[in-house]
C-alpha positions in Angstrom: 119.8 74.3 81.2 120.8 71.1 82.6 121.9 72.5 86.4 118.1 73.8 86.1 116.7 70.7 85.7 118.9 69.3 88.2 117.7 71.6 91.2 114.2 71.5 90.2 113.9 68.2 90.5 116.1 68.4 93.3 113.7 70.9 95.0 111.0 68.8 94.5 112.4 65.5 96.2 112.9 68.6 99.3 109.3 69.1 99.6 108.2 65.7 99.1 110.0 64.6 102.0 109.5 67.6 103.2 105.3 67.3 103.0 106.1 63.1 104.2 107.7 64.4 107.9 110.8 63.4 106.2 114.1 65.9 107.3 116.1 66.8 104.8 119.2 69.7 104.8 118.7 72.2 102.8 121.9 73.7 102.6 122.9 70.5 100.6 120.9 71.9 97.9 123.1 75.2 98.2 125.8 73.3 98.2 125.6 71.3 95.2 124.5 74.6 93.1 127.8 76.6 94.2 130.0 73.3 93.4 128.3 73.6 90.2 129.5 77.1 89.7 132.6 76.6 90.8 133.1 73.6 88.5 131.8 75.6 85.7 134.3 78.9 86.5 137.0 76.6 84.9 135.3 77.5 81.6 134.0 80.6 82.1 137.1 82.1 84.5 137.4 85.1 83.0 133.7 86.4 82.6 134.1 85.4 86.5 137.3 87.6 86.9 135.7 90.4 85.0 132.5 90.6 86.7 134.3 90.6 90.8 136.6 94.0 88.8 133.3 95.3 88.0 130.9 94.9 91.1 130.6 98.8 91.4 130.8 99.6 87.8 126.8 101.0 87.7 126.0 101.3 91.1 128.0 102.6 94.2 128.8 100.7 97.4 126.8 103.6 99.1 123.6 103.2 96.9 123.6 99.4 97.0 123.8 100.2 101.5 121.1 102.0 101.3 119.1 99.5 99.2 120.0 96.9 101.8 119.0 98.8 104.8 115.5 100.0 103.2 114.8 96.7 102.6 115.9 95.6 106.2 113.8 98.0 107.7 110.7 97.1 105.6 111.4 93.4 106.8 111.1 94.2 110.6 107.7 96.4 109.6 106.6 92.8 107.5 107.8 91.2 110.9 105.3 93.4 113.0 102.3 92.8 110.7 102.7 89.4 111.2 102.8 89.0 114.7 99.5 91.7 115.0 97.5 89.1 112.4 98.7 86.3 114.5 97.6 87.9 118.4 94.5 89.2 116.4 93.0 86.8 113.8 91.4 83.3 115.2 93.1 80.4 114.1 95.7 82.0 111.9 98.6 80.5 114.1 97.4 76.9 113.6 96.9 77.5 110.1 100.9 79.0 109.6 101.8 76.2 111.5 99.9 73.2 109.5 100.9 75.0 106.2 104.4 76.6 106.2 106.1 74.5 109.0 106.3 71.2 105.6 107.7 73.6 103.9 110.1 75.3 105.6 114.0 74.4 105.2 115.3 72.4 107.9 119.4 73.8 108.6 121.0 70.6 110.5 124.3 72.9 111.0 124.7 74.4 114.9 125.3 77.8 115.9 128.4 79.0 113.7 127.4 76.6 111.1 123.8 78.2 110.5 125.4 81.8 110.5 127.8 80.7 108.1 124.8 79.1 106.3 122.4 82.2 106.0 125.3 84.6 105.6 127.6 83.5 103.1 125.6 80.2 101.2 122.0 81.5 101.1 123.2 84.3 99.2 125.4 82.5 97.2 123.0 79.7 96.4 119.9 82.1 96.1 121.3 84.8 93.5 122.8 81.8 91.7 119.3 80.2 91.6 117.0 83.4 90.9 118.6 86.1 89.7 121.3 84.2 87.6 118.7 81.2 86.5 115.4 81.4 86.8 115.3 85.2 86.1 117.7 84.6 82.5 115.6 81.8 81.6 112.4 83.3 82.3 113.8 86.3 80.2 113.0 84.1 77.4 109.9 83.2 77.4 107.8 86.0 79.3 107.7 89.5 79.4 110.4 91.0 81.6 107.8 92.4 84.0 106.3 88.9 84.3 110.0 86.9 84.7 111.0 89.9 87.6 107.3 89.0 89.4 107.9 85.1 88.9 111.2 84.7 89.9 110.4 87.1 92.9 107.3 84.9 93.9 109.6 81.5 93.5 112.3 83.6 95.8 109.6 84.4 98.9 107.9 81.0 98.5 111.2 79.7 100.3 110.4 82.0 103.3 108.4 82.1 106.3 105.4 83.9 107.3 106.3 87.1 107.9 108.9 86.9 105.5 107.4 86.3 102.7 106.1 90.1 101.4 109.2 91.2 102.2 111.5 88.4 100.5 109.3 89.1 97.2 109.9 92.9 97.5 114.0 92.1 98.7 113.7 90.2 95.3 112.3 92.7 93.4 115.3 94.7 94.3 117.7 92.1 93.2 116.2 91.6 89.9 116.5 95.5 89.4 120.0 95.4 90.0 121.2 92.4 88.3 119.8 93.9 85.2 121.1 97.0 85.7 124.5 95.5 86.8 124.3 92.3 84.5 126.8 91.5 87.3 125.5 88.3 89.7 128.4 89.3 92.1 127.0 92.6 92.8 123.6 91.0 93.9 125.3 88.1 95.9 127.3 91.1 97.8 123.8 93.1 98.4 122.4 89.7 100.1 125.6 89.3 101.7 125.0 92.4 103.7 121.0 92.1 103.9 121.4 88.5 105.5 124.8 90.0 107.6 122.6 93.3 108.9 119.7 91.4 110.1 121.7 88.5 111.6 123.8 91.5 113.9 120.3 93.0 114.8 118.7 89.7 116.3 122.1 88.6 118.2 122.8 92.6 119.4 119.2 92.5 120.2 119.3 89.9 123.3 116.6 91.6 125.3 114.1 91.2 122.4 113.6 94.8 122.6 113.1 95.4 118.6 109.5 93.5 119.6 108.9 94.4 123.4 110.2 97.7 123.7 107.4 100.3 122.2 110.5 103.0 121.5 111.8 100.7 119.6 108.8 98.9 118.1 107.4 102.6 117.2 111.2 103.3 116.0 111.1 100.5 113.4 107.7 100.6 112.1 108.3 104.6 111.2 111.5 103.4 109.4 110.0 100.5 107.7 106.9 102.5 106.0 110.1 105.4 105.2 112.0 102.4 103.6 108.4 101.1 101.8 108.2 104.3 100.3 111.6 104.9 99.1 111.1 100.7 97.8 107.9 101.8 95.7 109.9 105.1 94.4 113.1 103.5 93.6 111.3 100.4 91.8 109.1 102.8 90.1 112.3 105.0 88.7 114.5 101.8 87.8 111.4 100.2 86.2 111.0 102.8 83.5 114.8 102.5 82.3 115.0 98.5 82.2 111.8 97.7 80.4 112.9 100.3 77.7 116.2 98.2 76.9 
């Protein structure tokens, strides 16, 4: 309970300064929450031991690809939306601008740094936060349905538009398989690989083609409403067994 009181009240000295034109690094928020972790493995080593044995105990490495890569997909489909409501809707740019650019995280690390950063600690620090946190604590007071929404919503509020739908949905999906799993490491490795995939795809992709080229841009959008459906299927199947436990 107390490293949850610790990063909500450090979260909300972020967006104050944040909202004040202050700059603050996020990661040092990410940081401190692994440290945490770490510190507190020297109690809880073997649970820690146990669960790394165990990543693929209830779900395979192919399964848990091919829950990464749907919700990849989906994210570039999100990513075209966006960009359509911004070249088509008056205004809407300014207002993205004069409302998510307080809130969004500023990364003070440079080039390897930031990959690092959104490859190995985001994951880390984010399935620490909302799967292994907010979603166990909210367990406890709501109704699982409501804790899986919440803790979703709290997990896209951190990203940009664009981002956002997607982020809630890619939470969804981590929800589902930490309660399935009751294993955090098996959810840190499926955001490993989502943040991994997509970071290959925009540095592969230096001609900009996945939003110039209309092969590709007709290529993606058919495999992000595929991956939508198979989303809303899988959800839909996984849903029924967790809320019966």
């Amino acid at each position: 309970m107390e490293v949850l009181i610790i990063i909500l009240a450090l979260i909300g000295i972020f967006i104050i300064f944040q909202f004040a034109g202050y700059s603050i690094n996020y990661d040092w928020i990410g940081v401190f929450v692994i440290l945490y972790f770490i510190y507190r493995l020297r109690i809880f080593g073997d649970g820690f031991r146990h669960d790394l044995n165990n990543i693929f105990s209830k779900i395979t490495p192919k399964s848990l690809l091919l829950i990464v890569l749907v919700n990849v997909f989906f994210s570039y489909g999100m990513l075209y939306l966006s960009i359509f409501a911004l070249d088509n809707i008056p205004g809407l740019d300014s207002f993205i601008v004069a409302f998510f650019a307080p809130l969004m995280p500023v990364n003070s690390l440079m080039d390897v740094g930031a990959l690092f950063s959104t490859i190995v600690i985001s994951p880390i620090y984010e399935e620490l936060l909302f799967r292994g946190i907010f979603l166990n604590r909210l367990c406890l007071v709501v109704p699982l349905s409501f804790a899986i929404a919440i803790s979703s919503i709290l997990f896209g509020s951190l990203h940009g538009f664009g981002g956002i739908i997607s982020a809630v949905v890619f939470g969804v999906c981590m929800c589902i398989i930490y309660l399935k799993t009751q294993n955090i490491l098996t959810c840190i490795l499926a955001h490993f690989i989502n943040n991994l995939l997509a970071e290959l795809l925009y540095h592969f992709d230096s001609g900009n083609l996945i939003f110039t080229n209309d092969i590709f841009i007709v290529l993606f959008s058919i495999l992000a409403i595929v991956s939508l459906y198979l989303i809303v299927v899988s959800i839909r199947q996984e849903w029924k067994h967790i809320t019966k436990r």
